[in-house]
NUZA-99953 format. One record per residue (C-alpha): residue number from 0; residue in three letters; chain; x, y, z. Coordinates in Angstrom, 2 decimals. Example, Ala and Ser with C-alpha at 12.3 -4.5 7.8 and 13.67 -1.06 7.14 Angstrom:
<nodes>
  nr rest kette      xx      yy      zz
   0  ala     A   12.30   -4.50    7.80
   1  ser     A   13.67   -1.06    7.14
</nodes>
This chain:
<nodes>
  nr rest kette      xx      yy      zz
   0  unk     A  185.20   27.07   95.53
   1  unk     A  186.39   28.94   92.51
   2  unk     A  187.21   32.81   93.63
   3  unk     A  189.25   34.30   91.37
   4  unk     A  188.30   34.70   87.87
   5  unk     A  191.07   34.22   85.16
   6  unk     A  189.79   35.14   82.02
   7  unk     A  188.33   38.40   83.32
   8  unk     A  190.78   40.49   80.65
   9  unk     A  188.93   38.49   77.58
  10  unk     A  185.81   39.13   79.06
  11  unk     A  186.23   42.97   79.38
  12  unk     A  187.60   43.56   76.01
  13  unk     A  184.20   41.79   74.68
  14  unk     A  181.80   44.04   76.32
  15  unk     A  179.84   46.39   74.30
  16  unk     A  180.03   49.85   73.95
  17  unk     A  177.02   51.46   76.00
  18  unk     A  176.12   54.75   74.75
  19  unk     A  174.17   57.11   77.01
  20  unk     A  171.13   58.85   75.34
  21  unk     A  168.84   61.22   77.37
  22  unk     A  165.13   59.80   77.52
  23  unk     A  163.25   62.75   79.75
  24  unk     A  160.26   60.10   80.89
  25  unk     A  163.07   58.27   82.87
  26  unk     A  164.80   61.46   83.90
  27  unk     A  161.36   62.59   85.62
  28  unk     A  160.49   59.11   86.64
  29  unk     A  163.80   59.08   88.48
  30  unk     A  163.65   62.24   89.67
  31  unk     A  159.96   61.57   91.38
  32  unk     A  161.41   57.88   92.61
  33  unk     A  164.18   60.62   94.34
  34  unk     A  161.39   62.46   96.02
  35  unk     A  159.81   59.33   97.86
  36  unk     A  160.89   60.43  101.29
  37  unk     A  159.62   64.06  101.01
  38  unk     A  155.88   62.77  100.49
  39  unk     A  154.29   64.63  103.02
  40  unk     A  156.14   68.03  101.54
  41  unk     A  154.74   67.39   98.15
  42  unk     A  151.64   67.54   99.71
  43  unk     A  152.01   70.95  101.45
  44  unk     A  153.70   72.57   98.42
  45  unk     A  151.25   71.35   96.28
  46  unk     A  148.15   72.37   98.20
  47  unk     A  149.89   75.45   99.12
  48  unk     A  150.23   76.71   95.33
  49  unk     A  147.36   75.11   94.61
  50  unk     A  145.29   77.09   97.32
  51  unk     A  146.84   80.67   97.06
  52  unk     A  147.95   80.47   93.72
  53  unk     A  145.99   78.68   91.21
  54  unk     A  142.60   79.00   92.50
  55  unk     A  142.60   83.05   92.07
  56  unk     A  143.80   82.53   88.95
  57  unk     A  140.45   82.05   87.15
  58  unk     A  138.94   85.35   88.98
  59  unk     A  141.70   87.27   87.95
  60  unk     A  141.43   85.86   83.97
  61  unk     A  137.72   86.26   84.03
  62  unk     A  137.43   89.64   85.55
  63  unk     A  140.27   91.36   83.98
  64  unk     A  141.35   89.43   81.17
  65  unk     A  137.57   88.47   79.75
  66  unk     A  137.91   85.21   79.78
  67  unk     A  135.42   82.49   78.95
  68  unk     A  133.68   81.10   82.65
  69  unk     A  134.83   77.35   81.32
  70  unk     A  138.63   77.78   82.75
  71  unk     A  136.89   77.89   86.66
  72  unk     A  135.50   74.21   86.51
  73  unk     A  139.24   73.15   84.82
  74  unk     A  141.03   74.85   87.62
  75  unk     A  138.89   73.46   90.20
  76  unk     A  138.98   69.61   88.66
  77  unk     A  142.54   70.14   88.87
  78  unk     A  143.21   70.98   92.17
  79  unk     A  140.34   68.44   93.45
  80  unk     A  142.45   65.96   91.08
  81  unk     A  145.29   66.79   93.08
  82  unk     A  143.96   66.42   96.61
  83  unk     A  142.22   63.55   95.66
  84  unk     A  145.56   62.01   94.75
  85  unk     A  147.91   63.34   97.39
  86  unk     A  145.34   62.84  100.27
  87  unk     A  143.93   58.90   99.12
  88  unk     A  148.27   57.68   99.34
  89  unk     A  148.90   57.53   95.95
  90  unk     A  152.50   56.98   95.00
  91  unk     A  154.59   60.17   94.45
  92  unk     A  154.86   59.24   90.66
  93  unk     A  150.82   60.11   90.66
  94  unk     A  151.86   63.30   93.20
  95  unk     A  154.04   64.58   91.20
  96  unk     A  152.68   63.84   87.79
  97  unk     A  149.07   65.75   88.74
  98  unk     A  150.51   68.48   90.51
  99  unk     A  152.87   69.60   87.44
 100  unk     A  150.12   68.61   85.14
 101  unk     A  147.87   70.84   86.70
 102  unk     A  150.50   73.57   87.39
 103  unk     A  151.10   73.10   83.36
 104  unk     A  147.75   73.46   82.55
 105  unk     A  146.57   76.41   84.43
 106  unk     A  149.94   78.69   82.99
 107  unk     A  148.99   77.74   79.63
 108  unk     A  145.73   78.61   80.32
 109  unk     A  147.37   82.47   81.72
 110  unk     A  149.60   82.34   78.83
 111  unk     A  146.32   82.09   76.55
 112  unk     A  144.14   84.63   77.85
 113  unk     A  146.89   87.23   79.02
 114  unk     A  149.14   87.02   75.60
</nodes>
C-alpha cells in the first residue's frame, strides 16, 4: 500500500492557473442552496410582504396614481404564484426565485406608474 506520493512537487508545478470570474446565476443559486434550512422562514417573509405589502399596492397605483386596472390580476397571479410554490414543497431555488421575481415585478410596476 503506496501512501506517500513522491512526485507530488512535479505535479503541482503542472497545474493550471484557475482564474475566478463572477457568474451572478451561481452566486444566487448558491446563495438560495445557503438558505435550505430556513424554508419555513421564506415562507413567512414571503407571505408576510406579500400580504401587507404587495397586495395594497395595486389600490394605491389605481386610486392615486391612475393606473390601468390590468396591474391587480398581475399582482394577484404573483402572490398566488408564490403560495402555490412555497405551500405545494417546492425547493427553495423555486421559493426564492418567485418571491424576488414577484417582488421585482410589482416595484417596477411602482416605479412605472409613480415616476
Amino acid at each position: 500500500m503506496l501512501t506517500l506520493k513522491i512526485n507530488t512537487r512535479r505535479n503541482w508545478m503542472l497545474r493550471d492557473a484557475k482564474t475566478d470570474t463572477f457568474h451572478p446565476l451561481k452566486a444566487y443559486l448558491n446563495f438560495a442552496d445557503g438558505q435550505k434550512q430556513n424554508r419555513t422562514l421564506w415562507w413567512f417573509v414571503s407571505l408576510m410582504v406579500h400580504g401587507n405589502l404587495i397586495l395594497a399596492l395595486p389600490a394605491a397605483l389605481i386610486y392615486y396614481y391612475n393606473a390601468p386596472i390590468y396591474i391587480l390580476p398581475i399582482t394577484i397571479l404573483g402572490f398566488f404564484a408564490n403560495l402555490v410554490a412555497n405551500m405545494g414543497g417546492m425547493s427553495i431555488r423555486v421559493t426564492l426565485t418567485s418571491f424576488f421575481t414577484s417582488l421585482v415585478v410589482n416595484l417596477a410596476m411602482l416605479l412605472i406608474y409613480v415616476l
